[in-house]
DRENDO-1510 file (C-alpha; in Angstrom, 1 decimal, always signed):
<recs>
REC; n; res; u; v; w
REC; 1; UNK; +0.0; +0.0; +0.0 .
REC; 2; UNK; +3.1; +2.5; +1.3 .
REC; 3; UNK; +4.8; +1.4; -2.3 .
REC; 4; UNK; +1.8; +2.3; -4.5 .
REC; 5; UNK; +0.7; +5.5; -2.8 .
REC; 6; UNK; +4.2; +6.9; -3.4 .
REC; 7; UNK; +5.0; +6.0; -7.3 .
REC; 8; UNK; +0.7; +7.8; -7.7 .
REC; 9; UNK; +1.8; +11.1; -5.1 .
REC; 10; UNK; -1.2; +13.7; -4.0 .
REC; 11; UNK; -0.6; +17.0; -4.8 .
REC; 12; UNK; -3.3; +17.3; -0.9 .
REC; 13; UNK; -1.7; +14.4; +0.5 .
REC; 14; UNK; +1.4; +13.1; +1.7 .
REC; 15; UNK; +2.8; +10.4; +3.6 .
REC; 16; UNK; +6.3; +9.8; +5.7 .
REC; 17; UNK; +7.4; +6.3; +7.4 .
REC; 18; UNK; +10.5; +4.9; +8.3 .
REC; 19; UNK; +11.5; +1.3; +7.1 .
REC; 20; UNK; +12.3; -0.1; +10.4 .
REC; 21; UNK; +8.5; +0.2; +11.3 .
REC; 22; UNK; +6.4; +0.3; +8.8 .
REC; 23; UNK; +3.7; +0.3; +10.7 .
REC; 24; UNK; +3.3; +3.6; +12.3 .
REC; 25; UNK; +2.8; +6.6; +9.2 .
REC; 26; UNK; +2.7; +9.9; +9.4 .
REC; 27; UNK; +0.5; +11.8; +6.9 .
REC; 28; UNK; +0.5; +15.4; +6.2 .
REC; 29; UNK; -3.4; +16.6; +4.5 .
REC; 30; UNK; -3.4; +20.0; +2.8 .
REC; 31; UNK; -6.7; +21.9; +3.7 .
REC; 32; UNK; -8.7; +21.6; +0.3 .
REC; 33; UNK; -9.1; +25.2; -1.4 .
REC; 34; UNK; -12.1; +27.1; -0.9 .
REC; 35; UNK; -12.7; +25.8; +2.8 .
REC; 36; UNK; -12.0; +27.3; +6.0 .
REC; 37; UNK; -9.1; +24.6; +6.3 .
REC; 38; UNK; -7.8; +26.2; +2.6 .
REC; 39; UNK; -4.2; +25.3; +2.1 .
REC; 40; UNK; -3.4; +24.5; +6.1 .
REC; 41; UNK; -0.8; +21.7; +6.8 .
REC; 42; UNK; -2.7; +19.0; +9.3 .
REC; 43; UNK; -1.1; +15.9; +10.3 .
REC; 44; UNK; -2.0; +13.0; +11.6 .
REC; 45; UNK; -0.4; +9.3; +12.8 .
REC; 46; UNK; -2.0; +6.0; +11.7 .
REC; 47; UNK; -0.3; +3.3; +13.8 .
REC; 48; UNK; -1.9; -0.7; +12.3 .
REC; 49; UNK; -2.5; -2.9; +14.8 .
REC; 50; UNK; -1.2; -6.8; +14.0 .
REC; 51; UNK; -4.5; -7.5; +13.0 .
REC; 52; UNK; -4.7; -4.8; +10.0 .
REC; 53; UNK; -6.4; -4.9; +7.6 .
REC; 54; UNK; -9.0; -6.6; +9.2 .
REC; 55; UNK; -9.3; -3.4; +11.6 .
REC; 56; UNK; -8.7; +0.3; +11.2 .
REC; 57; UNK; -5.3; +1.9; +11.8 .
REC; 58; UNK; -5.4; +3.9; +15.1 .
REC; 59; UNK; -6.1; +7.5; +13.7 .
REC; 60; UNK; -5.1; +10.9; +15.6 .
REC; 61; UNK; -4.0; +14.3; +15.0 .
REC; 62; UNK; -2.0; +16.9; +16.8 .
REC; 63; UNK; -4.7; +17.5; +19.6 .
REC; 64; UNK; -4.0; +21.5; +19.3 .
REC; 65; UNK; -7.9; +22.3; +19.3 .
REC; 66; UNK; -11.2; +21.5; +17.8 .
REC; 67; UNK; -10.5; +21.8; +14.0 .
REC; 68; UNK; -14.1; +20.0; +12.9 .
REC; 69; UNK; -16.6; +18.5; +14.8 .
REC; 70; UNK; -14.7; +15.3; +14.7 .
REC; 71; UNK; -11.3; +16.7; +15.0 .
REC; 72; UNK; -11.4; +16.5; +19.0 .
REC; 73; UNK; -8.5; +18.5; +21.0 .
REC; 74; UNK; -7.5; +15.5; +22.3 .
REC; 75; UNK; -6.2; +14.4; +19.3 .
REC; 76; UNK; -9.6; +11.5; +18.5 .
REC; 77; UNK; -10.6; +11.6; +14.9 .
REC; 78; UNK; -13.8; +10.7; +15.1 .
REC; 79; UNK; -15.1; +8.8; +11.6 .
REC; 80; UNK; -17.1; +5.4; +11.3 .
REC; 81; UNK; -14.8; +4.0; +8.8 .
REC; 82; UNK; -12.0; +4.1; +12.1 .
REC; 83; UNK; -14.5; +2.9; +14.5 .
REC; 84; UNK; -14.7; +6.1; +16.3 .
REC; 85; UNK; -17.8; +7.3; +14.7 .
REC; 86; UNK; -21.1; +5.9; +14.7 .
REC; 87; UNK; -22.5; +5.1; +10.8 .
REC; 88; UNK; -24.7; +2.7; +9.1 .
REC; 89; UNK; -23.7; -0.3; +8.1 .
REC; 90; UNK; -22.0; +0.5; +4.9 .
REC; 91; UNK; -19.8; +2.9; +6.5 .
REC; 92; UNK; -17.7; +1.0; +8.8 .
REC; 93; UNK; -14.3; -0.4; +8.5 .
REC; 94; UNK; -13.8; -3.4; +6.0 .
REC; 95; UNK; -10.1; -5.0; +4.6 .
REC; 96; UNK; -11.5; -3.5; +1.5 .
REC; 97; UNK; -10.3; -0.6; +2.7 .
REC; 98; UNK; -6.9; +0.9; +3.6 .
REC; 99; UNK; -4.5; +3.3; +3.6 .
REC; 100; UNK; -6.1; +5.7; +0.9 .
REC; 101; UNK; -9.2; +5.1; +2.3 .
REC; 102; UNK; -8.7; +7.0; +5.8 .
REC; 103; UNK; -6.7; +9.5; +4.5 .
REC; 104; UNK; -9.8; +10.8; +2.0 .
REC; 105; UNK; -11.7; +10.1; +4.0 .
REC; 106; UNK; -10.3; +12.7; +6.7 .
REC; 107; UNK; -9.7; +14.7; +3.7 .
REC; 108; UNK; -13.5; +14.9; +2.9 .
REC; 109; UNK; -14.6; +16.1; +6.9 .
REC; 110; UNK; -12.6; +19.4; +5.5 .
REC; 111; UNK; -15.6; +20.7; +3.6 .
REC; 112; UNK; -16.7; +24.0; +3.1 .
REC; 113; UNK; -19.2; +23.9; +6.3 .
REC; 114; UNK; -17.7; +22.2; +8.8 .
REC; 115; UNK; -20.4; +23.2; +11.2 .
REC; 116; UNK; -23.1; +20.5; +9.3 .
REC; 117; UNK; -20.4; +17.6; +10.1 .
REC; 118; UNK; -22.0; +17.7; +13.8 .
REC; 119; UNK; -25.6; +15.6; +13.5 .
REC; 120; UNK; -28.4; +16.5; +15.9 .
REC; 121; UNK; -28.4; +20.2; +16.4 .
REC; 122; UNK; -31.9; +21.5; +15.3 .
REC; 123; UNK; -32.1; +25.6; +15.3 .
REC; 124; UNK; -33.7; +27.4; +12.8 .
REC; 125; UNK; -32.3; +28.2; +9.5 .
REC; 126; UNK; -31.0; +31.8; +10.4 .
REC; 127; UNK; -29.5; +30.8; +13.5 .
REC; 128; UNK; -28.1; +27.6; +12.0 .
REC; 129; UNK; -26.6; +30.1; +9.1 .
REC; 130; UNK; -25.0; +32.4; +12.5 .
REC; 131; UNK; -23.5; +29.4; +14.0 .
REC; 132; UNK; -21.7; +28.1; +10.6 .
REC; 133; UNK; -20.6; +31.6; +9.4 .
REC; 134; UNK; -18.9; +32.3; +12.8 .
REC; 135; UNK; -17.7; +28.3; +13.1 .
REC; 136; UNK; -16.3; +29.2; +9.3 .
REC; 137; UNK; -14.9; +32.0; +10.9 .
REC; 138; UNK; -12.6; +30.7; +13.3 .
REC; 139; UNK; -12.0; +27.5; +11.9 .
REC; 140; UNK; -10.1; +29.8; +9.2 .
REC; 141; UNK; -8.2; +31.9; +11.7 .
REC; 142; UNK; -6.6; +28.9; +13.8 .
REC; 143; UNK; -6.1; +27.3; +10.2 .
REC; 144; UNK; -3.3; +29.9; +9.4 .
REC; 145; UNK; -2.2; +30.1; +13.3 .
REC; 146; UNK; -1.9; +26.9; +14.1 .
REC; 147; UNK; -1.3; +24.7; +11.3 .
REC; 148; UNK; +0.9; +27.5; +9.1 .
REC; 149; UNK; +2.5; +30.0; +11.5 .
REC; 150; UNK; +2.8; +27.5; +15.1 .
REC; 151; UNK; +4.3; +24.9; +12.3 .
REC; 152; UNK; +6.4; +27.2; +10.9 .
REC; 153; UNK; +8.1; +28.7; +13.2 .
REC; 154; UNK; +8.1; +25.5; +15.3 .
REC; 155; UNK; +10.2; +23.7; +12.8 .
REC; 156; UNK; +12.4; +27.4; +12.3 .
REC; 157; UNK; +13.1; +27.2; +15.9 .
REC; 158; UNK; +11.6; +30.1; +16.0 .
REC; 159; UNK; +8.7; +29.5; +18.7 .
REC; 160; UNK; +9.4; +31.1; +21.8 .
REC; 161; UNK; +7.2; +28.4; +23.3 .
REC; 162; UNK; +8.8; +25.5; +21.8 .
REC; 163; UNK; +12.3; +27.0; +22.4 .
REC; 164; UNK; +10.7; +27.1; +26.4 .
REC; 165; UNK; +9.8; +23.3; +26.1 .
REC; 166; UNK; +13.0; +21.9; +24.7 .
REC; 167; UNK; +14.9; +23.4; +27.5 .
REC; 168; UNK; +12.8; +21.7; +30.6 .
REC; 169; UNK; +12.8; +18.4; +31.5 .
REC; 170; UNK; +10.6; +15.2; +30.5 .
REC; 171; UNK; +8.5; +15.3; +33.1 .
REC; 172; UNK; +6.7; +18.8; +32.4 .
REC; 173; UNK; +6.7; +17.6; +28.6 .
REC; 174; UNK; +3.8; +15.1; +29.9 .
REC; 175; UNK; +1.8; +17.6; +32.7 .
REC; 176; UNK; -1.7; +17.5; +31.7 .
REC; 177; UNK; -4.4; +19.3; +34.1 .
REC; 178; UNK; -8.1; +18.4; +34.8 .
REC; 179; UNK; -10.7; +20.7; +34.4 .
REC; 180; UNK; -14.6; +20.7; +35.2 .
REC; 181; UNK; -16.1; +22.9; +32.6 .
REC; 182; UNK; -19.4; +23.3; +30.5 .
REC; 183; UNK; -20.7; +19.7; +29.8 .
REC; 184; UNK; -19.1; +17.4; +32.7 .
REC; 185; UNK; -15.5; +16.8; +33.4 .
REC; 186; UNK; -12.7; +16.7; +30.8 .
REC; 187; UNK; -8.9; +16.0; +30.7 .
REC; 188; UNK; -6.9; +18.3; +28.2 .
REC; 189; UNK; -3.3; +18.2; +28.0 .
REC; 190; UNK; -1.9; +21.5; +29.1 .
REC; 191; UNK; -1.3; +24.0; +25.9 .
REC; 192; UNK; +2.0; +24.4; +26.6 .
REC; 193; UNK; +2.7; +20.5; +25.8 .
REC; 194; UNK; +4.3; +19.4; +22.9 .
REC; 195; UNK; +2.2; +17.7; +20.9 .
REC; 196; UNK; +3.9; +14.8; +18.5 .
REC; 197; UNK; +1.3; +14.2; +15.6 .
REC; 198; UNK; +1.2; +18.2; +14.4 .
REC; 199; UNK; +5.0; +19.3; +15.0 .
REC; 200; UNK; +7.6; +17.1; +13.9 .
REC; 201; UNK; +9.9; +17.6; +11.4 .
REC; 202; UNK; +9.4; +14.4; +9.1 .
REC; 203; UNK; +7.3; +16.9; +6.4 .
REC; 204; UNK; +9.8; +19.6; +7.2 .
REC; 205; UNK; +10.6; +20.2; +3.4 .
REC; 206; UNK; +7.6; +19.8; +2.1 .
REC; 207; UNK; +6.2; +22.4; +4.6 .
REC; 208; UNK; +9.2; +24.5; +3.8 .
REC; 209; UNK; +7.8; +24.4; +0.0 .
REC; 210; UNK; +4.1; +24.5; +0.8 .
REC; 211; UNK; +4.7; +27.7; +2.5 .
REC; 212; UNK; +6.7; +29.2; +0.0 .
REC; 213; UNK; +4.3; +28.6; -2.9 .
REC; 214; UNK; +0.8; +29.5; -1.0 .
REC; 215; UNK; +2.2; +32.6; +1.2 .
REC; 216; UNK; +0.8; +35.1; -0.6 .
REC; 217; UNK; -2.5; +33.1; -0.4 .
REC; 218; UNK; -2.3; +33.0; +3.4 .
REC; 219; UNK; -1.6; +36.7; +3.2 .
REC; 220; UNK; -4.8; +36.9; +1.0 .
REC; 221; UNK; -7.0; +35.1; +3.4 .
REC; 222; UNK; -6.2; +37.5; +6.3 .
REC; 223; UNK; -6.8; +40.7; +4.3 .
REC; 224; UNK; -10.2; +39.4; +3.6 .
REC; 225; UNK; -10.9; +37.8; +7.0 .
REC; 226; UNK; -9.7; +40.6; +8.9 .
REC; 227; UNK; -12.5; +43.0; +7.2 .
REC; 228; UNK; -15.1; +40.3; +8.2 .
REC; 229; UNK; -14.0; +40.1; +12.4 .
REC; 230; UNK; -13.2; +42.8; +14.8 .
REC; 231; UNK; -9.6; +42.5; +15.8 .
REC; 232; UNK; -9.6; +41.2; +19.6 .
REC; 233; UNK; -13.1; +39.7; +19.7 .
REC; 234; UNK; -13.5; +36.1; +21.2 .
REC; 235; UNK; -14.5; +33.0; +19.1 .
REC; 236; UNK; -18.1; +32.1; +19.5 .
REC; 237; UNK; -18.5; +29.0; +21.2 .
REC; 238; UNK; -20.7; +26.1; +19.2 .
REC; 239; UNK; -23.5; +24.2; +20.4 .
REC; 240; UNK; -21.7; +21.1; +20.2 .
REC; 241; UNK; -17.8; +22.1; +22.0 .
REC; 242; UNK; -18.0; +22.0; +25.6 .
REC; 243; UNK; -15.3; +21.9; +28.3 .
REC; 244; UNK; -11.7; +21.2; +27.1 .
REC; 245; UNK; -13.4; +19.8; +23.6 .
REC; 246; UNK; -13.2; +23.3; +22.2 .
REC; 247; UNK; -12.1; +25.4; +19.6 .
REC; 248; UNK; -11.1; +28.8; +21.6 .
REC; 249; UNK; -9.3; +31.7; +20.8 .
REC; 250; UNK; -9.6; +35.0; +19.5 .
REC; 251; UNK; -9.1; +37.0; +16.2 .
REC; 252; UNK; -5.7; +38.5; +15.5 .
REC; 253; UNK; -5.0; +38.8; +11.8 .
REC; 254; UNK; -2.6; +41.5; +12.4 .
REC; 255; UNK; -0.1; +39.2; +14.3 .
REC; 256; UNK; -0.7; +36.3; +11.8 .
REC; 257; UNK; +0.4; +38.8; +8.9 .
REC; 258; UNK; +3.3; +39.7; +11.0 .
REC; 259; UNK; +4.5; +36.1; +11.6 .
REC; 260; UNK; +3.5; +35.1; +7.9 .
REC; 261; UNK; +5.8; +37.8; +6.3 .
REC; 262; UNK; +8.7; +36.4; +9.1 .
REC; 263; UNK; +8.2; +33.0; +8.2 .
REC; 264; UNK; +8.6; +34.1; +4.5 .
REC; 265; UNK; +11.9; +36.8; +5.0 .
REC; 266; UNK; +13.8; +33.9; +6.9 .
REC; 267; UNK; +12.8; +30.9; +4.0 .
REC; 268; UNK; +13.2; +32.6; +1.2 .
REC; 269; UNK; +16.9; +33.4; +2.4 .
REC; 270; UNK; +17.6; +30.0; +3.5 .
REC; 271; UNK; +18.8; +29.7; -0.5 .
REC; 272; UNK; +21.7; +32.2; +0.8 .
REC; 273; UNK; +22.6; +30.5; +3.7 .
REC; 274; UNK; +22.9; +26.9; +1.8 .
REC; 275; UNK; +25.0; +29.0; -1.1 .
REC; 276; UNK; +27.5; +30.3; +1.7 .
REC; 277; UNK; +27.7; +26.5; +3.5 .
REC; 278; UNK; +28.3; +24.9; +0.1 .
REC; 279; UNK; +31.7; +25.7; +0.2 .
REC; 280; UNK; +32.0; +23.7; +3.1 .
REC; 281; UNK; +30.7; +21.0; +1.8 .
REC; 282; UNK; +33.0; +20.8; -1.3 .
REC; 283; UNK; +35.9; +20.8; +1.3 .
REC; 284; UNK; +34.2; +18.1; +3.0 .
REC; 285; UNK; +34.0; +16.0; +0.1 .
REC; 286; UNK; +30.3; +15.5; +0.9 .
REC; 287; UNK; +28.8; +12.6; -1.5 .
REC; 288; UNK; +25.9; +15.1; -2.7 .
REC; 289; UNK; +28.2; +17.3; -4.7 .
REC; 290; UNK; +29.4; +14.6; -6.2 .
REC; 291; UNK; +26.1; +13.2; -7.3 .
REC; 292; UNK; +25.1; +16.4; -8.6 .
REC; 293; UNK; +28.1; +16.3; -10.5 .
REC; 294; UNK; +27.8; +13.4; -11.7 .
REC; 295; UNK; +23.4; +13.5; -12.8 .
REC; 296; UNK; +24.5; +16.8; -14.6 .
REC; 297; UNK; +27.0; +15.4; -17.1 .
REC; 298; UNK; +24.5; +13.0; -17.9 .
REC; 299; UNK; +22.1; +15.0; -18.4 .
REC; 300; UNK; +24.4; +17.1; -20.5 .
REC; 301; UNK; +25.6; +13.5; -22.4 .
REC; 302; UNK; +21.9; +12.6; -23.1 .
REC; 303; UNK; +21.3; +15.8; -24.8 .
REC; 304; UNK; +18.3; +15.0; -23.5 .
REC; 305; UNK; +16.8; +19.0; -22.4 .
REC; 306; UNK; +16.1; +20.7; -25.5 .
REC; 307; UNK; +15.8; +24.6; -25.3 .
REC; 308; UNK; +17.4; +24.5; -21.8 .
REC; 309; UNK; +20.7; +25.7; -21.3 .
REC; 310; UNK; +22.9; +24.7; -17.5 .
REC; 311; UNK; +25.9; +25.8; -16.3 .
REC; 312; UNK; +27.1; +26.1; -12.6 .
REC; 313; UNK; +28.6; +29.3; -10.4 .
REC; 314; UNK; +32.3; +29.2; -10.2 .
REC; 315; UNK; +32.0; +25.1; -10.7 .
REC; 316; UNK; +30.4; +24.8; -7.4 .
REC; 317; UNK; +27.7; +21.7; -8.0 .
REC; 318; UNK; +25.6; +22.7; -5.2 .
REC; 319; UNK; +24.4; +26.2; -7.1 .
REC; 320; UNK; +23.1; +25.8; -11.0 .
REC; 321; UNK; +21.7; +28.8; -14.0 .
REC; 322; UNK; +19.3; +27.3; -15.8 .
REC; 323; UNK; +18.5; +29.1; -19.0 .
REC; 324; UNK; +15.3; +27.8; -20.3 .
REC; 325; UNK; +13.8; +29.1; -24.4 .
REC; 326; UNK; +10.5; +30.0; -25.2 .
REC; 327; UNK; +9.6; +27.0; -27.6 .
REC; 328; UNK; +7.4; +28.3; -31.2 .
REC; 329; UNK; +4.3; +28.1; -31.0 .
REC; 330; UNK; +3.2; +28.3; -27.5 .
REC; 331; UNK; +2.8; +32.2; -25.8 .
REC; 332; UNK; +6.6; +32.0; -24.3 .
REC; 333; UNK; +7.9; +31.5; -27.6 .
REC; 334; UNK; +11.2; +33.7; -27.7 .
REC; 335; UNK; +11.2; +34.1; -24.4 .
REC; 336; UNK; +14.4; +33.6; -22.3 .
REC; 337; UNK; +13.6; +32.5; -18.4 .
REC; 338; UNK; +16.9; +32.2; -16.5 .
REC; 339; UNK; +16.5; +30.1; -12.9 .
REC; 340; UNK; +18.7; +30.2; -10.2 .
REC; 341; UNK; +18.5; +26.5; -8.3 .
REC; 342; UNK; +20.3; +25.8; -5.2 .
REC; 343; UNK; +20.9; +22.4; -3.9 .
REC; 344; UNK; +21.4; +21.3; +0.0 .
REC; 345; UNK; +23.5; +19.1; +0.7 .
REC; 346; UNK; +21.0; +16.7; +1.8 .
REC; 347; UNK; +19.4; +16.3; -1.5 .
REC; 348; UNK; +17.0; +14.3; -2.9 .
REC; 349; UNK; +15.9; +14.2; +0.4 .
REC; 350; UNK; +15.5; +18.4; +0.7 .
REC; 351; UNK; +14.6; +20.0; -3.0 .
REC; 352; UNK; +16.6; +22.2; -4.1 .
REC; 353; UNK; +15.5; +25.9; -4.2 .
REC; 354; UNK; +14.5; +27.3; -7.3 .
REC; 355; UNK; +13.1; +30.6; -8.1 .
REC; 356; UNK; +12.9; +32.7; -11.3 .
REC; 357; UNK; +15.6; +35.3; -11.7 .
REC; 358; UNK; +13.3; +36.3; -14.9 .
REC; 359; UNK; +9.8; +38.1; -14.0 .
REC; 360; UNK; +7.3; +34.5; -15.1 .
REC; 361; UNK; +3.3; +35.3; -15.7 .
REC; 362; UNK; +2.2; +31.8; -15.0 .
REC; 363; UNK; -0.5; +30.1; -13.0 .
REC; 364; UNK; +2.1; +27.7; -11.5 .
REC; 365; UNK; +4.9; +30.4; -10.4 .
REC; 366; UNK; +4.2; +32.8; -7.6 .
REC; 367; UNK; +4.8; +36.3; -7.8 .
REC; 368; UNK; +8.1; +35.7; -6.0 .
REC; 369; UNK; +9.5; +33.6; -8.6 .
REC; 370; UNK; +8.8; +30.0; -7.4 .
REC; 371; UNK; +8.0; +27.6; -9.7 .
REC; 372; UNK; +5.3; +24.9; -8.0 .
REC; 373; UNK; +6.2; +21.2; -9.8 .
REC; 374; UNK; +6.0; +18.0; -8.5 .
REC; 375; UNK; +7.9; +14.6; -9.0 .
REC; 376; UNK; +7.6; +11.1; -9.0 .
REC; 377; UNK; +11.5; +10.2; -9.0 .
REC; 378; UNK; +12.8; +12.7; -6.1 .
REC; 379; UNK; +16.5; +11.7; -6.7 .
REC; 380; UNK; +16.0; +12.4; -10.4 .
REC; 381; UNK; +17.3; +16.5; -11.3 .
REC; 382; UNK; +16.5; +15.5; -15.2 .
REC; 383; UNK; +12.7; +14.6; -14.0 .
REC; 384; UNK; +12.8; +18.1; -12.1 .
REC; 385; UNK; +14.4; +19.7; -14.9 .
REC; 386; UNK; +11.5; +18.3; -17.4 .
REC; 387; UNK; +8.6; +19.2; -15.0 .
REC; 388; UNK; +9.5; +23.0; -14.7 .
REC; 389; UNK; +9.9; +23.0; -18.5 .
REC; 390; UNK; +7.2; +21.8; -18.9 .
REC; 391; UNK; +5.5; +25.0; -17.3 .
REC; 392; UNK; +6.0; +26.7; -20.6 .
REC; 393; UNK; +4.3; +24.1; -23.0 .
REC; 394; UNK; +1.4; +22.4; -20.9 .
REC; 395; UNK; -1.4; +23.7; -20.1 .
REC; 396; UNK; -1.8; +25.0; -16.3 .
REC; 397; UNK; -3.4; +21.9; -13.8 .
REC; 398; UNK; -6.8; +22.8; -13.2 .
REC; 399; UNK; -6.5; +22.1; -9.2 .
REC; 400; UNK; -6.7; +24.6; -7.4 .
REC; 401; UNK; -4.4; +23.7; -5.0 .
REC; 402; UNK; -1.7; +23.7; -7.3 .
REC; 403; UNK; -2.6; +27.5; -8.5 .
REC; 404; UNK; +0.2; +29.5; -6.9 .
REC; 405; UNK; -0.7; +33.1; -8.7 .
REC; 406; UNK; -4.0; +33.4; -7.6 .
REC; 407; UNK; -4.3; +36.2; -10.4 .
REC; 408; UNK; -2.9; +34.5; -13.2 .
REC; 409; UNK; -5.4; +31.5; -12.0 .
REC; 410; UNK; -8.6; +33.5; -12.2 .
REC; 411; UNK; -7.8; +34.9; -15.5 .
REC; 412; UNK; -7.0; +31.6; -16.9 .
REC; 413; UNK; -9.3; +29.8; -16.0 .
REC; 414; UNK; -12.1; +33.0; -16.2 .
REC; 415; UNK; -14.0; +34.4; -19.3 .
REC; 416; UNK; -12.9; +33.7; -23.1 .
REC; 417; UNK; -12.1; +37.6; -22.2 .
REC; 418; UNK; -9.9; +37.0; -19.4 .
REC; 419; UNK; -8.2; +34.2; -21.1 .
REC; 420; UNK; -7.1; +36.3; -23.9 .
REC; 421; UNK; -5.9; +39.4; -20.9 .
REC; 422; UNK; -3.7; +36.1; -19.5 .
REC; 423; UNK; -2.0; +35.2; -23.0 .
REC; 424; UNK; -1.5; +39.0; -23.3 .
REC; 425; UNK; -0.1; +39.3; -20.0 .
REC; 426; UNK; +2.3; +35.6; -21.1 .
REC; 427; UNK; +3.1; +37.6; -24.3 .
REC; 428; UNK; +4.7; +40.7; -22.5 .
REC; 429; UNK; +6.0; +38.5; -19.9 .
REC; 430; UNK; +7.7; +36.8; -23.0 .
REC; 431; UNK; +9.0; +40.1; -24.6 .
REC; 432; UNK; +10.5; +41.9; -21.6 .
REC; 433; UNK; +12.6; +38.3; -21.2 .
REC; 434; UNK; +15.2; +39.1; -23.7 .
REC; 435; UNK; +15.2; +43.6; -22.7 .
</recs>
């Protein structure tokens, strides 16, 4: 099941596991577009019992808060397919089902009302319309605190409360408290406890990416959520969360666009940073420069990268120019678009850093120069290579989630009208290349 999910990869879903146990794995859902969970980063742990597949994987996530009606704080995902949920009898758990089928089927609790996952709460239409506009509401704010900017910084070292945690001992790492509070009593681990499923590093490059190519939509989603909620107010609370089993909180969209454009300075010069160590490396006769040596004279053997020309800075393997031509007949033709990649040392297992030293009009590059592509082969730089050429002769992906320039998107994908004002927009893009 591991095998096959990773030679057909998500572009929503991916999974981590390490080969001496295959049996606990990790798997990192991005919050489906046009939701309040749009483009969060939400793990969650799937350990199978001996008895698998005749019985669910044991299902949690990070147990930061109440992200859905069956997203409890404690970390429970509640679905029937699990065992945690009640459903009829179709719905439960059969060795029909497996790996994929969990994961899509968290996936699908992520919808675009949240609020109507919770059965049995009877109001009247306009109050049922308050409850999910203001459960839409904070669902959206947490999405971009906790799963973006706590993430982020977490795995930057740059949370002052995580930085507080990792220097105390084992013991408080494992303090919980009991409360008594609104529907009986409830045990919640205390907030200031590390919690395993939503924090670790094992997605820390994909994160790294993910952030990079959907910042400016995060920064989109606060300008427009910020206009809808008075800074400072307090969530509401929902029918159904009571005691610890809550989603609290309260709005601050000026602090998430402070820590958003942080986040952002400090990754997008990490490329720097690995350009100044690379040095290092070549002294340390690290086996990555090597293989990047070696996957580039093949490439350059094979002749195998029409219109794309490669050379490296001062012969240092670790930082490559890639020149790529505007092929006839499509709306970059003539165009030159020159890309600066950087590799880590750690490669295939961190991506290298790409970003377009040429401005790029394209639904698949942000405004920042980042090309979003994804791979089959990660050790393969010709297969990475051939998928960001590929940006300027295939048609842009239809997901959503893959639509980096939300601008370039709408036109694109708009009016005949607003088709034609992208392939204008391509077409100067294309001209200005070669000033």
């Amino acid at each position: 099941e591991l095998l096959e999910y990773l030679r057909a990869p998500d572009d929503q879903i991916f999974i981590k596991y390490k080969d001496d146990n295959i049996t606990e794995v990790r798997a990192l859902i991005v919050g489906p577009v046009n939701t309040p969970y749009a483009l969060g980063m939400f793990e969650f742990i799937m350990k199978f019992p001996p008895e698998y597949p005749s019985v669910p994987p044991h299902t949690t996530d990070g147990g930061q808060t109440r992200f859905n009606p069956n997203f409890y704080s404690n970390g429970k995902v509640c679905l029937s397919i699990l065992g945690t949920w009640r459903g009829e009898s179709g719905e439960q758990w059969s060795s029909a089902h497996g790996i994929s089928s969990v994961l899509l089927s968290i996936q699908s609790l992520m919808t675009e009302t949240p609020y109507e996952n919770e059965p049995g709460f009877t109001c009247s239409a306009e109050t049922h319309d308050w409850y999910k506009q203001h459960y839409n509401r904070k669902i959206t704010h947490e999405t971009i605190r906790i799963s973006v900017c706590d993430r982020m910084e977490t795995l930057l070292g740059m949370h002052e409360r995580y930085q507080l945690m990792t220097q105390s001992n084992a013991t408080a790492s494992t303090t919980s408290t009991t409360t008594t509070g609104g529907s009986g009593d409830a045990t919640q681990t205390s907030p200031f406890v590390y919690r395993p499923a939503m924090y670790t590093d094992d997605f820390g490059d994909i994160c790294k990416r993910l952030f990079l190519w959907h910042v400016n939509a995060y920064l989109s989603i606060c300008e427009r959520e910020c206009k809808l909620v008075k800074a400072g107010a307090h969530f509401i609370h929902m029918p159904f969360e009571g005691g610890h089993n809550i989603m609290r909180g309260q709005y601050d969209y000026a602090r998430l666009e402070q820590r958003l454009l942080k986040i952002k300075h400090i990754l997008l010069h990490e490329a720097t940073a690995w350009s100044e160590a690379s040095k290092q490396w070549i002294r340390d006769e690290c086996g990555a420069g090597d293989n990047l040596r070696g996957q580039l004279q093949q490439i350059i053997n094979a002749n195998c990268l029409e219109g794309m020309d490669i050379s490296l800075e001062d012969d240092n393997p670790y930082i490559w120019y890639i020149s790529i031509f505007g092929k006839p007949l499509t709306p970059y033709d003539d165009g030159i678009f020159r890309l600066k990649w950087v590799f880590h040392k750690d490669f295939p297992q961190v991506w290298p850093r790409a970003v377009f030293l040429t401005p790029v009009y394209h639904c698949h590059v942000t405004a920042d120069g980042i090309p979003y592509y994804r791979v089959k082969r990660e050790e393969d730089i010709k297969e990475h290579l051939q998928q960001i050429a590929a940006l300027f002769t295939d048609d842009p992906s239809p997901n959503p989630s893959t639509h980096v320039n939300s601008e370039a998107a709408a036109l694109y994908f708009g009016t005949a009208d607003e088709r034609r004002q992208y392939m204008r927009s391509v077409r100067r893009c294309a001209m200005r290349s070669t000033e």
